[in-house]
Steps between C-alpha positions, in 0.01 A plus 500: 500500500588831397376832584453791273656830498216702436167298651661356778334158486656152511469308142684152378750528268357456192318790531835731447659515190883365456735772523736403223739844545917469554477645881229376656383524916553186706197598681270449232579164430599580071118653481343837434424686830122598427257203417340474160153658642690796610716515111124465381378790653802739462471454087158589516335838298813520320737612736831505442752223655836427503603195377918316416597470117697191535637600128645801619493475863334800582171599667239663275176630544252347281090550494345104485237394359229278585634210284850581652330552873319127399877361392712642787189362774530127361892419415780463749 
């Protein structure tokens, strides 16, 4: 069980993506710090969000869509 950054509630595992960066925080176990109902709501009404280019290995800030919102909920 991990709990998330921003809700503050207890969820298994599965429920955070992998964290597949160089430098990663031995606390979180090689996952994301906020759970993927948190990720959900953050790219909602087409906010922007920052998310790693593994190509260039930068952070950008990109606008999602739904299809992309959809994508990024269900993989790993």
């Amino acid at each position: 069980m991990i709990r998330c950054y921003q809700c503050r509630k207890n969820y298994p595992n599965w429920m955070f993506k992998k964290d597949r960066r160089k430098f990663q925080l031995p606390i979180a176990k090689g996952r994301v710090r906020n759970c993927r109902i948190c990720t959900w709501k953050n790219t909602a009404n087409n906010t922007r969000v920052v998310r790693y280019n593994f190509t260039t290995n930068k952070f950008d800030i990109v606008v999602l869509t739904l299809r992309q919102r959809i994508k990024e909920f269900f993989t790993n």
